[in-house]
N, CA, C and O of each residue as an XYZ file, in Angstrom:
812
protein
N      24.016    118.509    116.155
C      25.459    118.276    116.202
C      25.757    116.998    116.976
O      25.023    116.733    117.928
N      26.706    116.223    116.681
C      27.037    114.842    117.118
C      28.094    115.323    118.167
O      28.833    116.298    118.026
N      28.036    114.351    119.402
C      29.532    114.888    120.347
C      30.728    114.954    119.829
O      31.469    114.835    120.805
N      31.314    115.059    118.984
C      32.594    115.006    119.030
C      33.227    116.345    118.403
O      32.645    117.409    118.194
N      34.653    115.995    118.144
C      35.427    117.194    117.782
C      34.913    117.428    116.082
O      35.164    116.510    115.301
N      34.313    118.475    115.648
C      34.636    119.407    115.062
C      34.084    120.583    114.226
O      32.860    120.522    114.339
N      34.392    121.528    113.512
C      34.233    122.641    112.727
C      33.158    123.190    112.222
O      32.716    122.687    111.189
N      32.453    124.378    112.827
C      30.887    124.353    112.404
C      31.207    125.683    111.459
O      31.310    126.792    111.982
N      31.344    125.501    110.130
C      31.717    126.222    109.061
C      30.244    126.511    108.073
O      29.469    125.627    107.706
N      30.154    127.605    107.855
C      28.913    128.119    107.407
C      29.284    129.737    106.519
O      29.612    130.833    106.973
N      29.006    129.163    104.802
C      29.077    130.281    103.885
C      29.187    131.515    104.304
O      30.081    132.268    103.918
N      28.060    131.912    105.343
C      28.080    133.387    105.399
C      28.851    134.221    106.013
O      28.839    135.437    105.823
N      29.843    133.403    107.078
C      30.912    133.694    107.756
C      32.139    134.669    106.719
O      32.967    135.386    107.282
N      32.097    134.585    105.632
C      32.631    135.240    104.789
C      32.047    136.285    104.470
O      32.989    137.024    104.185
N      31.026    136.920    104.307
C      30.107    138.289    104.106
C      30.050    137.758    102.653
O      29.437    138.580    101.972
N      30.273    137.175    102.250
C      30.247    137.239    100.151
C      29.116    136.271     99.741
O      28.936    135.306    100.484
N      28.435    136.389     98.792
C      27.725    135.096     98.049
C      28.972    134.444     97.332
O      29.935    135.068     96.886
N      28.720    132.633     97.291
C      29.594    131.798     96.574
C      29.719    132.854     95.075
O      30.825    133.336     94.831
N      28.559    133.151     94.150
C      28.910    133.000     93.407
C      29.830    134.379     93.076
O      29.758    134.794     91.920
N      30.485    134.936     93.799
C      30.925    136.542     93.728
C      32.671    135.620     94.167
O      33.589    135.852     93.381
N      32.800    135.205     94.690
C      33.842    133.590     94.862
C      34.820    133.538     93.828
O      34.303    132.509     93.391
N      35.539    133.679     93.235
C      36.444    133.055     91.808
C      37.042    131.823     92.164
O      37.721    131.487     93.134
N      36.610    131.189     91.098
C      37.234    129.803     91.450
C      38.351    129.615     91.835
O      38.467    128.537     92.418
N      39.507    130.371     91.746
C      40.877    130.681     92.017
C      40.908    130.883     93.532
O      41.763    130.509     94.336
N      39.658    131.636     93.754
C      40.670    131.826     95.300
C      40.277    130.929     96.477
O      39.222    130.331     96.265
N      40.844    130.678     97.661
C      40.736    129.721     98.265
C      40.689    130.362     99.624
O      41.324    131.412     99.721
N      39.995    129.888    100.796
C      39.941    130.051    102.217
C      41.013    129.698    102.971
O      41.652    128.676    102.719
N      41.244    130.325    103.744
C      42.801    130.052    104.653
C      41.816    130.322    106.044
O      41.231    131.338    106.418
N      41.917    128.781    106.702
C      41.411    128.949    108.185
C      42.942    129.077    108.857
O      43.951    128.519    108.425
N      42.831    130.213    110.369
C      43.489    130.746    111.077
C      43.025    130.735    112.178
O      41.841    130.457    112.368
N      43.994    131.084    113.297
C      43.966    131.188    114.799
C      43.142    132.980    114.960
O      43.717    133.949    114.464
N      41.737    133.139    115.737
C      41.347    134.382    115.575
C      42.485    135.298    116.446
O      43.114    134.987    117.457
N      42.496    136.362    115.768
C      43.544    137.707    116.231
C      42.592    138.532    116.682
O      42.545    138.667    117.904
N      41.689    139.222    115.919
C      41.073    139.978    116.917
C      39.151    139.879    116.513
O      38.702    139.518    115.425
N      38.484    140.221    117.483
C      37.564    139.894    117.224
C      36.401    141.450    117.691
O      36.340    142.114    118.726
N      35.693    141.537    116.479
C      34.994    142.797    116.583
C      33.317    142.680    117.128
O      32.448    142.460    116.285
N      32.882    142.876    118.868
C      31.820    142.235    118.673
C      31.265    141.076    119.699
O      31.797    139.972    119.582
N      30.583    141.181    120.360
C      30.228    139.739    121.010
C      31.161    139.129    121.990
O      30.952    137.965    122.333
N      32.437    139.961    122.611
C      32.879    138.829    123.479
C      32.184    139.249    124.795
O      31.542    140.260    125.080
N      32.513    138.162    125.498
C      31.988    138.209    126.970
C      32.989    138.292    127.989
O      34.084    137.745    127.857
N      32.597    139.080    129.193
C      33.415    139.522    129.858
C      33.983    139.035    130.890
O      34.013    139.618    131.974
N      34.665    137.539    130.586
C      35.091    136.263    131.613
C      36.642    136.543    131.134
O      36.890    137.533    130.445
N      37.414    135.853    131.434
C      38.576    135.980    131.635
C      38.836    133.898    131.875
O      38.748    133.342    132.970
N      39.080    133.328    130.822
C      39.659    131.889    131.090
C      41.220    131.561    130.833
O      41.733    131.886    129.762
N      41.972    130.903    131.851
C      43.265    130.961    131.739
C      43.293    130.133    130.687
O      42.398    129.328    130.429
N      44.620    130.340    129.846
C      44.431    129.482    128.236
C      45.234    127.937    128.555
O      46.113    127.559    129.329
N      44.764    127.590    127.961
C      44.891    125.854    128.620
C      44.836    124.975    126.752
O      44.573    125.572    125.709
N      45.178    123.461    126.893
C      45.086    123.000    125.824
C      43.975    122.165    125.752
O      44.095    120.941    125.687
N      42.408    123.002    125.762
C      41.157    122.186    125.750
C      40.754    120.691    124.818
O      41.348    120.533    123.752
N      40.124    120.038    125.100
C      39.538    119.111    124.449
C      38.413    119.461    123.964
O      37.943    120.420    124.576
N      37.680    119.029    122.987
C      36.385    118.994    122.663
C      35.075    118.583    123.606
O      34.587    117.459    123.726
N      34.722    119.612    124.131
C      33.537    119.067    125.224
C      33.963    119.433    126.222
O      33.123    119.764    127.058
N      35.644    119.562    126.657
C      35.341    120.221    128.006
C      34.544    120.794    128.860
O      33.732    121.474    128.232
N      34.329    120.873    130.301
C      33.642    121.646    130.715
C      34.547    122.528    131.347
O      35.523    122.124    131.980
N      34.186    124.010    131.162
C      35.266    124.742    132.103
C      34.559    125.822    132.588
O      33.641    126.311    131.928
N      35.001    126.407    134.067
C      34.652    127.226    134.499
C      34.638    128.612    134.074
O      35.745    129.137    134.194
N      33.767    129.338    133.634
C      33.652    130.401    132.773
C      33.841    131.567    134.106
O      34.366    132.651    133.853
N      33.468    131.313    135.229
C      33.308    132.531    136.167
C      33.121    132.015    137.390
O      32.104    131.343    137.556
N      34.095    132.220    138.567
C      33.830    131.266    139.201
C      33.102    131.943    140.776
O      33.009    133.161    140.927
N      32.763    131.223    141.558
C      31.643    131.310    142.181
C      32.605    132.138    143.413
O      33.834    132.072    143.445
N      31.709    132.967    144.459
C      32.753    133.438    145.561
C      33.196    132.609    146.443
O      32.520    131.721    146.962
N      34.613    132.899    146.716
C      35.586    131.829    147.426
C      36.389    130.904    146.790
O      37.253    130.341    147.462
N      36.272    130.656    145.686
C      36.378    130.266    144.904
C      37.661    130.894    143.903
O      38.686    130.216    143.829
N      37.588    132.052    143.225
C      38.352    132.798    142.436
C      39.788    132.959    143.339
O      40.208    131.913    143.833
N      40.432    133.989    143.541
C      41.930    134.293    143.507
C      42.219    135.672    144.113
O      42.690    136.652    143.536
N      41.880    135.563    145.265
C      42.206    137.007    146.059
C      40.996    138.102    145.896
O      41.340    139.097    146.533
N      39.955    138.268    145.404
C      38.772    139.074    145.270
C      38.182    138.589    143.772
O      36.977    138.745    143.577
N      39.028    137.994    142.695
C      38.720    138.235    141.349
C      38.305    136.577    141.210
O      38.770    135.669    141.899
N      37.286    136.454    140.106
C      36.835    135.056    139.980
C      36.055    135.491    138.421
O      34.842    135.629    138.263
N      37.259    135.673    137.233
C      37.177    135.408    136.359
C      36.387    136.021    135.799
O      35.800    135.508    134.847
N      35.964    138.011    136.421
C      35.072    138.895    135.583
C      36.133    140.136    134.831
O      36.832    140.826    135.573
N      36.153    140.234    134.088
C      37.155    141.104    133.464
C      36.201    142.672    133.162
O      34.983    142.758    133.006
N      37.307    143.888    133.149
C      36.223    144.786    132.970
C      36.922    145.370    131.835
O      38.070    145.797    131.707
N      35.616    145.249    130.796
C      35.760    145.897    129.558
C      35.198    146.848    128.763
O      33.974    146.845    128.632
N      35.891    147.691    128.188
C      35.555    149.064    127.849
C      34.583    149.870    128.880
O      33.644    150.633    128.655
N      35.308    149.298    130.391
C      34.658    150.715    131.221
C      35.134    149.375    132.511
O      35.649    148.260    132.424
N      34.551    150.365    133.825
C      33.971    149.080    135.078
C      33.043    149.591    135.305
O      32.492    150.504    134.690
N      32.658    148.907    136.503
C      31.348    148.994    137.418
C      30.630    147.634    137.333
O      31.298    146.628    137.093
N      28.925    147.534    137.571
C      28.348    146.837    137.381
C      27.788    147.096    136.119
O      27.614    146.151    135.349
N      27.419    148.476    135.730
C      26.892    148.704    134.750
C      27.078    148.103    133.252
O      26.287    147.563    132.479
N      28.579    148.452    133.161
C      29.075    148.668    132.186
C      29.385    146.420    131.965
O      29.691    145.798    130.948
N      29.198    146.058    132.955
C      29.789    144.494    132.804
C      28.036    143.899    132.975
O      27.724    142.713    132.869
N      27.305    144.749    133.186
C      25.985    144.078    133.043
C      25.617    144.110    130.997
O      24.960    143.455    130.188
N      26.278    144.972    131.000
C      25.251    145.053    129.525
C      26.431    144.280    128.503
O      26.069    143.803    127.428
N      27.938    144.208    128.973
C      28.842    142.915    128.350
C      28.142    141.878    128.789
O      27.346    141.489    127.936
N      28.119    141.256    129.809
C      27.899    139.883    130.206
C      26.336    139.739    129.179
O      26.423    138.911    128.272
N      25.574    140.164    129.248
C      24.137    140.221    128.324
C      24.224    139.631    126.795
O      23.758    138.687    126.157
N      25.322    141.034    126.534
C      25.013    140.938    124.778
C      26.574    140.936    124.262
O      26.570    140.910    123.031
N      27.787    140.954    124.748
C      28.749    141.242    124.671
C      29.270    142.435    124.207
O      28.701    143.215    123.443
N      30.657    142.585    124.820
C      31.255    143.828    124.019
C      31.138    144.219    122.764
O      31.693    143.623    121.841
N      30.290    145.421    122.589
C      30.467    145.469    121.357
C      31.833    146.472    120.362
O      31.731    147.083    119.298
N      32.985    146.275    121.254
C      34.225    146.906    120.794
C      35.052    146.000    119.853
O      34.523    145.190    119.092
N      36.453    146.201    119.962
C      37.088    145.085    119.200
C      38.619    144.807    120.161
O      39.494    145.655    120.332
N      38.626    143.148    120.787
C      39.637    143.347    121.562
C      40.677    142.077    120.876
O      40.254    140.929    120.740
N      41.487    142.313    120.647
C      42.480    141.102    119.782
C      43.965    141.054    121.295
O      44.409    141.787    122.178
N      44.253    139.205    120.530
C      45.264    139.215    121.073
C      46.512    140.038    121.592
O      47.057    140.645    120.671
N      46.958    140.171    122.524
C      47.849    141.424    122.858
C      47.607    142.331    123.637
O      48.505    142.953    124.204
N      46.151    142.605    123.832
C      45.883    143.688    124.435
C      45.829    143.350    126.208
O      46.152    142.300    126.763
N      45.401    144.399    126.729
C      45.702    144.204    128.292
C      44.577    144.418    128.704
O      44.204    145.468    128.181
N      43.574    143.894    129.554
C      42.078    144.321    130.741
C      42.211    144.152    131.504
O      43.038    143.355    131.944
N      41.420    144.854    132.127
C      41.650    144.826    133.622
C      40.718    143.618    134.219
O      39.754    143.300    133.523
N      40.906    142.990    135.328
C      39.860    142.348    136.099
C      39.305    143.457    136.783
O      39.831    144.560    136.934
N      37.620    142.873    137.393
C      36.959    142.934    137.846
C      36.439    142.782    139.075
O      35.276    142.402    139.205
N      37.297    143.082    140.222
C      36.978    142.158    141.384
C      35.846    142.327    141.690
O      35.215    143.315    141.315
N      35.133    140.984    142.769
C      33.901    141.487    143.141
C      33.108    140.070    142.576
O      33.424    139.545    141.509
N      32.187    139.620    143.337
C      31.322    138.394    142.356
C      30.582    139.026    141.566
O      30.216    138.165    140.765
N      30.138    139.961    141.288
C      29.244    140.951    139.992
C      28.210    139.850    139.712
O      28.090    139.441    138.557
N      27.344    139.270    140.852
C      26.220    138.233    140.713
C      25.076    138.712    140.451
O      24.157    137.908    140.294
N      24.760    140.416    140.306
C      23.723    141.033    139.698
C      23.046    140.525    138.405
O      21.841    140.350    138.219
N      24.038    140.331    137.579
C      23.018    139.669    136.256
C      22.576    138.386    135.839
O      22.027    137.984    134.813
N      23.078    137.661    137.241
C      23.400    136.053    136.880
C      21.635    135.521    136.767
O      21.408    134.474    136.159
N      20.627    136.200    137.299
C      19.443    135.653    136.976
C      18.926    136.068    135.540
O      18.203    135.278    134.932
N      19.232    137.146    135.042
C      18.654    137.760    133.727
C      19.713    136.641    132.780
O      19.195    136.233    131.741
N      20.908    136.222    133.037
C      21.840    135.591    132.031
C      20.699    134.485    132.001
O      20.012    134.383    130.985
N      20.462    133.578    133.193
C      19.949    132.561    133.314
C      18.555    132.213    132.563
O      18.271    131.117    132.079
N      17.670    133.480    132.567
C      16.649    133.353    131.666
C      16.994    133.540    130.539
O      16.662    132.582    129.841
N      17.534    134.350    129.960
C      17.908    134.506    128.649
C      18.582    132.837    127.969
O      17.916    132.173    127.176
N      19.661    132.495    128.356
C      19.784    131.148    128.256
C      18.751    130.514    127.798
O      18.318    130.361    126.656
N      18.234    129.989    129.323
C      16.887    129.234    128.941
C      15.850    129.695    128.142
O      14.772    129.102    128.192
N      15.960    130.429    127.585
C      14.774    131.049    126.535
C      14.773    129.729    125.384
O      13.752    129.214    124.928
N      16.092    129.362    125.074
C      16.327    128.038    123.871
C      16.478    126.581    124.606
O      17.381    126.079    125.275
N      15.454    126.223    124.269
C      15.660    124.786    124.274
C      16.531    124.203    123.019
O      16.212    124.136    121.832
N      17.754    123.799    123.681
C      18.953    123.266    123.017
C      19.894    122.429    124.261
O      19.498    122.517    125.423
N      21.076    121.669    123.961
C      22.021    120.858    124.464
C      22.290    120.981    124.045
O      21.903    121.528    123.012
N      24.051    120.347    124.554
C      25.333    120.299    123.848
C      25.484    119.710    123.014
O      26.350    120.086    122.224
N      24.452    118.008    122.622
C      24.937    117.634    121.831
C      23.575    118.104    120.320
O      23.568    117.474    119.262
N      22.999    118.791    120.494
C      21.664    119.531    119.421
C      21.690    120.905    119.772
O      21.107    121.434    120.718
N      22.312    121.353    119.050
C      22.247    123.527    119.105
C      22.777    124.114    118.287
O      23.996    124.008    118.154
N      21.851    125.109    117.291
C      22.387    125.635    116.356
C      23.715    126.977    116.436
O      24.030    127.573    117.466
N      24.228    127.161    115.258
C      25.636    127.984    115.150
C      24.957    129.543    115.719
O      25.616    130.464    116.202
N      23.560    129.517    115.514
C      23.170    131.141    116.037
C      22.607    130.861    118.489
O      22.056    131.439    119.426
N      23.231    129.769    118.173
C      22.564    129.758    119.668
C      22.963    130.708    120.557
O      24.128    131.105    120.581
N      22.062    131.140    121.339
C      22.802    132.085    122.496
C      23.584    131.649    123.808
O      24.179    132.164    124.755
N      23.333    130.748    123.451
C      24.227    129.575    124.381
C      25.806    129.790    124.124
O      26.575    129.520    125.047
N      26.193    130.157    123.179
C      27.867    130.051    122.362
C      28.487    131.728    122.562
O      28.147    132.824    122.115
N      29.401    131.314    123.340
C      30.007    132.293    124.317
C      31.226    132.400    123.856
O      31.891    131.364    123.819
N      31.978    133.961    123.277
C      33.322    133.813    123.148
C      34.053    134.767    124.217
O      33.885    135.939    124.554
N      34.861    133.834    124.565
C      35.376    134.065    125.434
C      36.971    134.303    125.547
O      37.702    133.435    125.070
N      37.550    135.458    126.166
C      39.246    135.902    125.819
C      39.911    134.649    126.815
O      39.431    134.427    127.927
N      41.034    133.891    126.285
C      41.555    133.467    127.009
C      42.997    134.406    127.033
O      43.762    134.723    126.123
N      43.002    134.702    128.525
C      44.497    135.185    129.578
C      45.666    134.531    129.722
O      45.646    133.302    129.653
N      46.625    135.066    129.897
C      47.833    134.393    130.479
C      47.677    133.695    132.062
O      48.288    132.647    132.274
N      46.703    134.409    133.342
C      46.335    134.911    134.063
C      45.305    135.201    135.068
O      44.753    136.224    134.662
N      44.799    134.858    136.089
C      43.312    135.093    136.666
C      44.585    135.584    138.163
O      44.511    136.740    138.577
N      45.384    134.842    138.659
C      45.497    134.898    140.095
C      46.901    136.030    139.775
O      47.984    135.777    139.247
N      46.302    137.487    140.396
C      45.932    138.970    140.506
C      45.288    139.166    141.475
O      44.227    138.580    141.689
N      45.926    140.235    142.439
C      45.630    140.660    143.300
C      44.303    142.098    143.291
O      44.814    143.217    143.252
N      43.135    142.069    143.315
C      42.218    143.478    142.855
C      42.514    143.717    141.687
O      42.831    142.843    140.880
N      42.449    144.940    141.440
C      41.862    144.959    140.014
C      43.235    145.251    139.382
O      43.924    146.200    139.754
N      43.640    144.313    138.315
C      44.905    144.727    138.011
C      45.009    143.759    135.919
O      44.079    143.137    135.406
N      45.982    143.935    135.470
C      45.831    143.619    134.162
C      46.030    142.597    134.153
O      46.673    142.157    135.107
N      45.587    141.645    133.063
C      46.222    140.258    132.273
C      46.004    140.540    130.930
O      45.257    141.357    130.391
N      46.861    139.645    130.439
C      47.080    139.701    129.054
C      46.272    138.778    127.886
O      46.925    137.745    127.739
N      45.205    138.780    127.093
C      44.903    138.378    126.223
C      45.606    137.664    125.273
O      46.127    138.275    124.340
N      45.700    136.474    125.364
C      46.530    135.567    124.557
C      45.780    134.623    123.315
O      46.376    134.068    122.392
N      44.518    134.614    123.537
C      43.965    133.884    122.468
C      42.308    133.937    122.756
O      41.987    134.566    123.765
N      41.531    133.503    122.185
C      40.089    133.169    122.346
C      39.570    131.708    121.872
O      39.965    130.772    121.177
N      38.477    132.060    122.643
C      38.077    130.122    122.418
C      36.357    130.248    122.830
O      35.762    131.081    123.513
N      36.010    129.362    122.289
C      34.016    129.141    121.963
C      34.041    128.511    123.076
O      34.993    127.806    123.411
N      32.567    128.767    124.068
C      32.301    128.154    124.695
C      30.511    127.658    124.716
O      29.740    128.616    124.787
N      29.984    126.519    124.668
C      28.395    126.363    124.976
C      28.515    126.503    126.300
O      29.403    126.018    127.001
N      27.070    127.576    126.845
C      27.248    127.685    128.080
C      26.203    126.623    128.769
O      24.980    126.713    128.875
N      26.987    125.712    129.148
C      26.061    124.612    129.893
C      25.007    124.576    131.633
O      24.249    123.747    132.136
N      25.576    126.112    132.104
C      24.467    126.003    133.641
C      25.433    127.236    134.089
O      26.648    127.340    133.921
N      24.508    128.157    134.722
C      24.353    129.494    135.444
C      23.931    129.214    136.851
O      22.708    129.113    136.954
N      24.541    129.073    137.866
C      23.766    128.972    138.959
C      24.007    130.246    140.144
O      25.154    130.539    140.482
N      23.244    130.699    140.513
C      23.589    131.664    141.772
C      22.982    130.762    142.846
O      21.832    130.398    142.596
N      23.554    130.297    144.069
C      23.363    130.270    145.211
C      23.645    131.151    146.520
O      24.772    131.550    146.812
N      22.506    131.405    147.268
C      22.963    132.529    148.853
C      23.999    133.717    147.871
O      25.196    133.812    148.139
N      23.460    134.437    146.911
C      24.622    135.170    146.122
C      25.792    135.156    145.730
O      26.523    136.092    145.404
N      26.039    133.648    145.774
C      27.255    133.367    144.797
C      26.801    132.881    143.181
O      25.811    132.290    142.749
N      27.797    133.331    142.655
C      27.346    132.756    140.988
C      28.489    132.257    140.276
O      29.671    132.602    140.284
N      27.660    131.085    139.467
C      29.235    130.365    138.746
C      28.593    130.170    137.841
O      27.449    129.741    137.995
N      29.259    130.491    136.224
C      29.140    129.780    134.912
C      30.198    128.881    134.466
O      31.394    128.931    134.753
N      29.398    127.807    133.500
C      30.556    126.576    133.238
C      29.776    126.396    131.625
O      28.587    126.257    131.336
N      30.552    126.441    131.084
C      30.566    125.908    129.533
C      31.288    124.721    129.020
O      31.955    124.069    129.823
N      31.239    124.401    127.906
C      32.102    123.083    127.581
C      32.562    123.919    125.972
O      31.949    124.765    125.321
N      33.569    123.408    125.792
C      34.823    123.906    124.908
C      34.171    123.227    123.041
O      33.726    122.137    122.679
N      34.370    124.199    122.498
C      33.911    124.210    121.015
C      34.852    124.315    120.319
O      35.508    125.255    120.769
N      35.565    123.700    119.042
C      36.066    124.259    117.658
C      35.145    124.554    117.278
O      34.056    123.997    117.417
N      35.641    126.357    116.204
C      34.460    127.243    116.188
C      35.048    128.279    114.773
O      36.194    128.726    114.715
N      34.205    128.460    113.941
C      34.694    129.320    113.230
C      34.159    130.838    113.203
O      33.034    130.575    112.778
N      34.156    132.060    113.332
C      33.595    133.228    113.227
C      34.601    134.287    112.557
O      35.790    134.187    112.254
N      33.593    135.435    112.428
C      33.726    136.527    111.779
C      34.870    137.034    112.456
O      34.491    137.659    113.447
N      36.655    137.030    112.294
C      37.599    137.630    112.792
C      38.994    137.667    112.379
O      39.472    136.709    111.772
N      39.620    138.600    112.634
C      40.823    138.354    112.134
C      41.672    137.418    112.385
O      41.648    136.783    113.439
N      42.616    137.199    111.346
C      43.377    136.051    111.746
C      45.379    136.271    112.121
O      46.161    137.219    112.059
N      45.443    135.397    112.346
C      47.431    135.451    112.233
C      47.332    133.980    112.810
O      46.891    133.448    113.829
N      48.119    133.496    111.357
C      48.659    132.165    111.699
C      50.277    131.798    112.777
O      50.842    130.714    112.917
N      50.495    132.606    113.136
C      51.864    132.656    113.778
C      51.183    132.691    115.355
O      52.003    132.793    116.267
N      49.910    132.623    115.681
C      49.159    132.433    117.044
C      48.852    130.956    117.167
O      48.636    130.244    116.186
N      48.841    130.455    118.641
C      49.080    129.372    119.139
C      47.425    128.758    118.839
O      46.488    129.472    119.195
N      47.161    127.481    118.207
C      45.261    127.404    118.052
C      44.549    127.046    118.804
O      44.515    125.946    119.356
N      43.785    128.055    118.944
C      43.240    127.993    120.814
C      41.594    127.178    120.265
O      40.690    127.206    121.100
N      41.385    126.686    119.270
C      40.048    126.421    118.362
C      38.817    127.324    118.404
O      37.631    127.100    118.645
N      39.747    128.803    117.974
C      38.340    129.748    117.474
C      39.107    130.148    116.303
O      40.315    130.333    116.155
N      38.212    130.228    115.582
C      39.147    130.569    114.031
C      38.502    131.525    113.070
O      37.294    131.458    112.842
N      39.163    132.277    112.590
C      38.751    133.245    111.193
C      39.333    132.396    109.983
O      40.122    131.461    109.847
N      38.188    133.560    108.814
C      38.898    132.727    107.430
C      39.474    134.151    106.757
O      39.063    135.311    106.730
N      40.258    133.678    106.403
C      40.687    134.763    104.724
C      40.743    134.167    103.759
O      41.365    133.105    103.743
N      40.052    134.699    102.532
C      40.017    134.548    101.501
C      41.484    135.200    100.548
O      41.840    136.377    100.489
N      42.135    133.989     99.874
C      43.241    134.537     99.237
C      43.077    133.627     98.048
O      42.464    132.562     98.112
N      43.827    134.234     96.632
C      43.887    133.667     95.676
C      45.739    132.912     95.260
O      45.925    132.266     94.228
């Protein structure tokens, strides 16, 4: 992939073979609505990214906003339940609208297993394929600065390459840089484009 802005679009993202396709009907890219699957359990306030950004995916202790630093707890809490999200992601379905809770706490338990796993691929930002494990989706909030564990609101999602995991003296911070991105999800064009996108097929 070359640095710049844009669209890593790939047939199978549709579940169909071309030739099952009618020439008639056509793809409608959209703002993703909800997404079934794979997100990770960060919490980024929604912002109007650039291509390449780097942004703080989770931020280190002292750092975050009264106890919370950008771990959200989904479909459960504890460590447990945010060790095996942060890993492989949720495998539920959470769309715009909905409400999670944060996470207080640096939850720096998995930050060495994230870190190997990562590095398992030799890849960069500007050379890494669409299956990398590097490519992080991530809910963007209305929201991070919350007092303990309390709700924000899911307003959109957005791709992230995760560029460096570091724990120091048990603090841990992830930072990614910002992707236009297409995946497997629902759409509604009446959502603001945060550059993660679903397709529908319409004739």
């Amino acid at each position: 992939m070359k640095h710049k802005s844009r669209l890593i679009i790939f047939a199978k993202i549709f579940g169909v073979n071309k030739s099952s396709v009618r020439a008639k009907s056509k793809a409608i890219l959209g703002p993703a609505k909800s997404i079934k699957g794979g997100v990770r359990p960060f919490g980024v306030v929604a912002y109007d990214f650039s291509f390449g950004d780097l942004v703080t995916l989770k931020e280190e202790s002292g750092d975050g906003y009264k106890g919370n630093y950008n771990v959200l707890a989904i479909g459960g809490q504890g460590s447990n339940v945010f060790y095996i999200n942060a890993m492989y992601g949720y495998d539920g379905v959470i769309s715009v609208g909905d409400l999670l809770d944060t996470e207080p706490g640096n939850m720096a338990g998995v930050v060495n297993d994230l870190k190997n796993y990562i590095n398992s691929e030799n890849s960069t930002f500007e050379n890494f394929q669409r299956d990398s494990v590097r490519l992080w989706t991530i809910p963007l909030v209305n929201t991070m600065e919350v007092n303990g564990r309390k709700m924000v609101l899911v307003v959109g999602f957005a791709q992230f390459y995760v560029e460096d995991i570091e724990k120091k003296s048990g603090k841990a911070e992830i930072q990614g840089r910002f992707i236009k991105y297409v995946t497997n999800a629902d759409i509604d064009m009446s959502l603001e484009d945060t550059g993660l996108y679903g397709v529908k097929l319409s004739r």
